[in-house]
FIMI-589687 format. One line per 10 residues: their letters; for each residue x, y, z of C-alpha. Coordinates in pm, whole numbers. Each point is the difference from the previous one (the first is absolute). Layout:
// FIMI-589687
A) X/Y/Z ~ ...
This chain:
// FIMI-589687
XXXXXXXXXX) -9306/-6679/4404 ~ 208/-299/126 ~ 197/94/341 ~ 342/-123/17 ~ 124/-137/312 ~ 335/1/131 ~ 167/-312/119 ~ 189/17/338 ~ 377/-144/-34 ~ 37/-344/215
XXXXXXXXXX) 283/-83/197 ~ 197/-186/-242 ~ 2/309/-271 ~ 87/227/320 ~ 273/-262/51 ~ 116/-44/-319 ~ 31/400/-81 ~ 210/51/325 ~ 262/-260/-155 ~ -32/148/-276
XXXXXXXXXX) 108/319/159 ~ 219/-142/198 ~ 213/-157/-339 ~ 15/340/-164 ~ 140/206/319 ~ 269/-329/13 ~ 81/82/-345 ~ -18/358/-47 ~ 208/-21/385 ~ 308/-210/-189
XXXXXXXXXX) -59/232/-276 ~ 98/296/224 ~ 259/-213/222 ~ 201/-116/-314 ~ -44/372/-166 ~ 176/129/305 ~ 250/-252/2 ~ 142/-42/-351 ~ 314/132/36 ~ 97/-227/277
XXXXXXXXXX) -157/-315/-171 ~ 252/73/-289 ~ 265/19/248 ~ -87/-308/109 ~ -19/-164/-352 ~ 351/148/-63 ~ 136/-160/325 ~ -160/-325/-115 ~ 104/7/-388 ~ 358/99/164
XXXXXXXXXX) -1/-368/222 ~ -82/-186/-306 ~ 223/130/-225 ~ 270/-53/292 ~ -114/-343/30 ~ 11/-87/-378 ~ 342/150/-30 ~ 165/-151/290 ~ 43/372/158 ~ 117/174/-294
XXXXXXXXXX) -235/197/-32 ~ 5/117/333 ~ 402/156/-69 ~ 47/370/77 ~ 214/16/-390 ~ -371/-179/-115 ~ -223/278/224 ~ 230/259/-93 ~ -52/-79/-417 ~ -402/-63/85
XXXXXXXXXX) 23/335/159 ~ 134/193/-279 ~ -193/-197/-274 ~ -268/114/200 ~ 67/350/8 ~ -57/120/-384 ~ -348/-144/-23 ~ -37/176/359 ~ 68/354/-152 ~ -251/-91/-255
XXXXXXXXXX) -234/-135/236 ~ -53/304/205 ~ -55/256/-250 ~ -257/-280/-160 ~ -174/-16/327 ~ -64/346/0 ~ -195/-12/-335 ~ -208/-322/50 ~ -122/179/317 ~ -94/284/-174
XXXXXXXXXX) -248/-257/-246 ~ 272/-1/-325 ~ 215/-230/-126 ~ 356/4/-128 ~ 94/-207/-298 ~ 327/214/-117 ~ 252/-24/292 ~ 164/-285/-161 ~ 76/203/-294 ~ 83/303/187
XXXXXXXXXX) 241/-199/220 ~ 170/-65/-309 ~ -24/291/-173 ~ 118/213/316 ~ 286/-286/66 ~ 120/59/-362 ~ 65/343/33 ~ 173/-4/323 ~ 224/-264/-151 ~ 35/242/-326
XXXXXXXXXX) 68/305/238 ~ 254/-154/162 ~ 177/-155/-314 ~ -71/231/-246 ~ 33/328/167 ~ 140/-86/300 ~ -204/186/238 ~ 79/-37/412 ~ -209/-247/199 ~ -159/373/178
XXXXXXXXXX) -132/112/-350 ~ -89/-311/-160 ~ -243/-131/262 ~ -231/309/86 ~ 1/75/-392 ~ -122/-376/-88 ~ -270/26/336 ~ -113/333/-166 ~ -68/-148/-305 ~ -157/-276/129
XXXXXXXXXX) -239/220/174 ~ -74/216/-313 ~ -77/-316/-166 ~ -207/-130/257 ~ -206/319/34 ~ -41/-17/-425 ~ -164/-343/117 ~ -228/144/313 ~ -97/331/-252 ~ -198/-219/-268
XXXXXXXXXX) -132/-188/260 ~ -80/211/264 ~ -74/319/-250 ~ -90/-171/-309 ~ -201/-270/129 ~ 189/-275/-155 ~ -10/-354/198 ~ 271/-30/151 ~ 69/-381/-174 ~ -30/127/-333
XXXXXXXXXX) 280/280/101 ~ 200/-161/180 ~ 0/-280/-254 ~ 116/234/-311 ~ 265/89/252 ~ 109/-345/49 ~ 80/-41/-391 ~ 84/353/-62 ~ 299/52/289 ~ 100/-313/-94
XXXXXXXXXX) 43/128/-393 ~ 185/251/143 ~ 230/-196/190 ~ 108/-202/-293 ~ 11/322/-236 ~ 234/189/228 ~ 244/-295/117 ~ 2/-136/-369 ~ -86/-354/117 ~ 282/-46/164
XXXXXXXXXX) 160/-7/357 ~ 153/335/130 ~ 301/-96/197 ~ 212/5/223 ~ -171/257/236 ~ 245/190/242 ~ 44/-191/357 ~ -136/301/176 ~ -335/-84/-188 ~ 23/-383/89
XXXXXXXXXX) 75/70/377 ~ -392/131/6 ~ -69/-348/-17 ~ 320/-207/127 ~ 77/181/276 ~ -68/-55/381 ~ 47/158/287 ~ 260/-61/249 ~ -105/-182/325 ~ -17/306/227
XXXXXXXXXX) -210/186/-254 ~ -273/-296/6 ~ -24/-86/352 ~ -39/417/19 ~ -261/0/-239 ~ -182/-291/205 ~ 75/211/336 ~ -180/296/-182 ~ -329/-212/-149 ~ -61/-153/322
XXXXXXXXXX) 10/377/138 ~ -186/87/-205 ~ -268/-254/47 ~ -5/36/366 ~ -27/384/-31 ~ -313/-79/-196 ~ -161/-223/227 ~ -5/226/261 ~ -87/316/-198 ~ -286/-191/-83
XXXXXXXXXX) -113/-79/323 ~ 65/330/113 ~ -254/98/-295 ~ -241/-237/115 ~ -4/97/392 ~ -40/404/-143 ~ -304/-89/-176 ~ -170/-230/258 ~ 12/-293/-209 ~ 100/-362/131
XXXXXXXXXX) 342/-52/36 ~ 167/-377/-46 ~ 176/-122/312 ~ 347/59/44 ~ 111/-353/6 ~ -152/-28/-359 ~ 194/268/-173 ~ 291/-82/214 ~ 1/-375/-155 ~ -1/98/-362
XXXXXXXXXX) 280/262/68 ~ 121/-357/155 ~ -54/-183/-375 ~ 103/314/-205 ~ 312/26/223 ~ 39/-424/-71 ~ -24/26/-406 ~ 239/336/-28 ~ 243/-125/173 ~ -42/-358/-188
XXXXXXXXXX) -18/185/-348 ~ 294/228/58 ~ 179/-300/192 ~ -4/-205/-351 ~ 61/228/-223 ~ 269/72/208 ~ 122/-302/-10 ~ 79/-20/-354 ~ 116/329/-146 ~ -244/261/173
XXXXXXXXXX) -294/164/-76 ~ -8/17/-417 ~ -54/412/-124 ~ -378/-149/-218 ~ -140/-98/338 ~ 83/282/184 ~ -184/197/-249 ~ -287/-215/3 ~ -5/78/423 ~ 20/324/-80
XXXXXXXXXX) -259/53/-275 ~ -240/-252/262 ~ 33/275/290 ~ -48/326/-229 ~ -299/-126/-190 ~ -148/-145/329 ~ -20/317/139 ~ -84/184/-305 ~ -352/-271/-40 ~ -64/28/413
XXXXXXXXXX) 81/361/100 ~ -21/226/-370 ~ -314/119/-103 ~ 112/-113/-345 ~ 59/-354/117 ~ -338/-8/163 ~ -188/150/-398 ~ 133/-282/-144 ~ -179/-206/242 ~ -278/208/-107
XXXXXXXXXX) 25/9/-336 ~ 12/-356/-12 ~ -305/-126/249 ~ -247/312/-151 ~ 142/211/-314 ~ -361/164/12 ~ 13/105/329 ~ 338/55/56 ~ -50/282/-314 ~ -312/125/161
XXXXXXXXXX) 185/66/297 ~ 213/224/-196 ~ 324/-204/-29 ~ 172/51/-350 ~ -36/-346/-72 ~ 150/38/-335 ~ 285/133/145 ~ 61/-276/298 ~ -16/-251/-301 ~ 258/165/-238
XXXXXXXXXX) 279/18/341 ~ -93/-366/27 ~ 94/-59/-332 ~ 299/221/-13 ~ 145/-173/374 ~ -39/-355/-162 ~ 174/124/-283 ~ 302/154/226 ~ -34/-380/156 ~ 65/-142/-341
XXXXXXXXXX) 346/207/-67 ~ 97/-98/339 ~ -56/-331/-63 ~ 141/49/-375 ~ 346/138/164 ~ 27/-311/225 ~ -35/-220/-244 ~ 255/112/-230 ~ 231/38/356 ~ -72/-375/77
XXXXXXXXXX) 25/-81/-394 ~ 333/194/-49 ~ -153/99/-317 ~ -310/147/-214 ~ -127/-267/-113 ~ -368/16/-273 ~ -148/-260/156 ~ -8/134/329 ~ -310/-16/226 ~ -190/-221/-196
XXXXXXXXXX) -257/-180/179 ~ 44/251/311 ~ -345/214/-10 ~ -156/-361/100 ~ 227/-57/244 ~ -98/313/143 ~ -339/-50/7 ~ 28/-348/111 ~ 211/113/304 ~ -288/280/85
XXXXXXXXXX) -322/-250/-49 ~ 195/-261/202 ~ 99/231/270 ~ -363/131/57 ~ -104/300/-215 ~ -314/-12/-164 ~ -52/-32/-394 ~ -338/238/72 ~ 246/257/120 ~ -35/184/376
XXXXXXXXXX) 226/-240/213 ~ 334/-96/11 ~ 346/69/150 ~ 316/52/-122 ~ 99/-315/290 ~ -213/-241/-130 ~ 129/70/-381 ~ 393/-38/160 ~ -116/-344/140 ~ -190/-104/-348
XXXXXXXXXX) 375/54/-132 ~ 149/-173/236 ~ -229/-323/-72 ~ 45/56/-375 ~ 420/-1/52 ~ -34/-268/258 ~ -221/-227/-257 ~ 268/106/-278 ~ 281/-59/181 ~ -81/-318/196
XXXXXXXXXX) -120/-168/-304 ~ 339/135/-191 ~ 133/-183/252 ~ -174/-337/-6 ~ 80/26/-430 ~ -398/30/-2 ~ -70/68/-422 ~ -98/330/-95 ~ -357/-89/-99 ~ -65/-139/354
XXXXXXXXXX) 122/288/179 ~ -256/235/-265 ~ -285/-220/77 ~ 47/13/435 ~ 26/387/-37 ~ -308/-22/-206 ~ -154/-222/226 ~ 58/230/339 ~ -45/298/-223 ~ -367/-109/-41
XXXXXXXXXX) -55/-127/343 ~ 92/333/142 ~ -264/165/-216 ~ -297/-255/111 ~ 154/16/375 ~ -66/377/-31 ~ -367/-38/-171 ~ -107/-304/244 ~ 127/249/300 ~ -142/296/-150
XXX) -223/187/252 ~ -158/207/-293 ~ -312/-52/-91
C-alpha cells in the first residue's frame, strides 16, 4: 500500500486564503449595507435626477404647477403599484392590470353616463368587481395551479375584449363633474397642512411606541438624538411637500389617496398576520403550508386586493381623462412592475414594501415627465425605462444575500 502524506499549508497560501476571506466578508458586508439601505439610495437618486432635470430646464421643472402635475401623473400607476407589490412578494406575477384598469375605467365611465349612478354607488360597485375579478385570477392560480403568467396573460387580452365589446369602440363621455373631481380636485390649504400636522404625528407616535417596545423586551434601543433627527428630516420633507403643493392649488384628491392607501397597507404588511403570510408565502410556499397557513387562500386575497387596486386606478383614470376611453391603461401593468423592481422588491418574491414601489413611481413619472419636458422622443424615453428597469433587477441579484 502507498501512504499518502499530507502537505502542511505555507505562509503565503495562509496569506492568500485570509484575503481571500477578507474580499468576501467586504462584499457580502456592502451586500448587507446596500440591502438595508435601498430605499434611501433611491431617495437619493430621485433628489439627484430632480437637480438635473432642474438644471436642463432652467428651473422648470422644479415649479410647484410642474410637481403638482408629476405628482398626480404619479398617482394612478401608484394605486397600481401597491396592489402589484403585494403579489410579486407573494412569488406571482401580474400581467392583466392594464386591461383591468381599462376594463374597470370603462364601466365607471358607462355607470355614470349610461345609468347615471351617484359617485357613492359607482365606486364601491366598480372596486367590488375588480376584486371578484381579481380573485377569478388568484383561484386558477392559487387553486388550479395555473402559472400565474399564463393567467394573468389571457386576462390581459380577454378584459381588454371586453372593454372594447361593452364601450363599442368608442369613447363614453362626458362623465358627471362629481366623477372628475376624484381626480381634479385638491384640498384646500388648511386641509393639507392638517394632513401634514397629522403624518408627522403620526410618525413621531411611532417612533416612540417603538422604542417603548424595544426597552419592554430588553432589546437595544437607538439613542435619542438618532430618532429625534429623522423626526428632524421627516418634519423637513412634510412640511416641504405640503408647502409646494400648497403653493400651487393644494394637495390634488389622487395623491391623497395614494398617502392613504401607503399608511393602510403599511400596517396591514408590518402588524397583520396576513401581511406577514404573504411574506411567507413568498420566501417558502412549502413551509409556509406546512406550517398550516392556507396558502391557497393568502394567494387568492392577493389577487383579489390587486384587482380592487386596478378599479381604483380604472376610476381615476377615467376622472383625470373626463371620459371612458378603450384604450385606457395600456402599457400600465409594466409600469407597475417597473415601479416595484425599481423601488426594491424582489422578482423571487419575499421582500418588498409598499414605500419602495411609491418611490419606483415616482422615478418612472419623474423620467416621463422630465423628458416630456426636454421634447425627449418617445423611443428614447422607452429605451431609459428599459435601461433602469434592468439595472434594478441585476442591482437586486448582485446584492442578493441568498445563496
Amino acid at each position: 500500500m502507498t501512504e499518502t502524506t499530507s502537505v502542511a499549508p505555507t505562509q503565503a497560501d495562509v496569506a492568500i486564503a485570509k484575503a481571500d476571506r477578507r474580499q468576501i466578508l467586504k462584499v457580502e458586508h456592502l451586500k448587507g449595507a446596500f440591502a438595508r439601505y435601498k430605499i434611501l439610495a433611491l431617495v437619493v437618486a430621485i433628489a439627484i435626477i430632480w437637480a438635473l432635470f432642474t438644471q436642463l430646464t432652467g428651473g422648470d421643472f422644479l415649479t410647484a404647477r410642474n410637481l403638482s402635475n408629476l405628482l398626480r401623473q404619479m398617482a394612478i400607476n401608484g394605486m397600481v403599484a401597491t396592489g402589484m407589490v403585494f403579489v410579486i412578494i407573494s412569488g406571482e406575477i401580474d400581467l392583466s392590470v392594464g386591461s383591468l384598469l381599462g376594463l374597470m375605467g370603462g364601466l365607471a365611465a358607462i355607470f355614470d353616463v349610461t345609468y347615471h349612478l351617484p359617485l357613492f354607488v359607482t365606486i364601491p360597485l366598480v372596486m367590488l368587481l375588480g376584486a371578484m375579478v381579481g380573485a377569478f385570477n388568484g383561484y386558477w392560480v392559487a387553486f388550479l395551479r395555473v402559472p400565474s403568467f399564463i393567467v394573468t396573460l389571457a386576462g390581459f387580452l380577454a378584459f381588454r375584449g371586453v372593454l372594447l365589446g361593452v364601450t363599442g369602440g368608442v369613447t363614453i363621455a362626458p362623465v358627471s363633474p362629481a366623477l372628475i373631481s376624484v381626480s381634479q380636485s385638491y384640498l384646500p390649504d388648511v386641509a393639507g397642512y392638517g394632513l401634514g400636522v397629522l403624518v408627522f404625528a403620526t410618525l413621531a407616535l411611532t417612533t416612540l411606541r417603538s422604542r417603548a417596545k424595544r426597552a419592554q423586551h430588553g432589546l437595544s434601543v437607538p439613542p435619542m438624538a438618532v430618532d429625534l433627527g429623522k423626526l428632524a428630516v421627516a418634519a423637513v420633507v412634510i412640511v416641504g411637500f405640503f408647502g409646494i403643493l400648497d403653493a400651487y392649488r393644494g394637495v390634488p384628491l389622487p395623491v391623497l389617496i395614494v398617502l392613504v392607501l401607503l399608511g393602510a397597507f403599511t400596517v396591514m404588511a408590518r402588524r397583520t398576520v396576513f401581511g406577514r403570510r404573504i411574506y411567507a408565502v413568498g420566501g417558502n410556499l412549502e413551509a409556509t403550508r406546512l406550517s398550516g397557513v392556507n396558502v391557497q387562500m393568502v394567494k387568492l386575497a392577493v389577487f383579489a386586493l390587486m384587482g380592487a387596486m386596478a378599479a381604483l386606478a380604472g376610476i381615476a383614470t377615467t376622472a383625470r381623462l373626463a371620459a371612458g376611453s378603450p384604450s385606457a391603461g395600456t402599457g400600465q401593468e409594466l409600469d407597475a412592475i417597473a415601479a416595484c423592481i425599481i423601488g426594491g422588491t424582489s422578482m423571487r418574491g419575499g421582500a418588498g414594501t409598499v414605500f419602495g414601489a411609491l418611490i419606483g413611481a415616482l422615478i418612472i413619472a419623474t423620467l416621463d415627465n422630465g423628458m416630456s419636458m426636454l421634447g425627449v422622443d418617445t423611443y428614447w424615453q422607452m429605451i431609459v425605462k428599459g435601461l433602469i428597469l434592468l439595472l434594478a433587477v441585476w442591482l437586486d441579484v448582485a446584492t442578493s444575500t441568498k445563496r
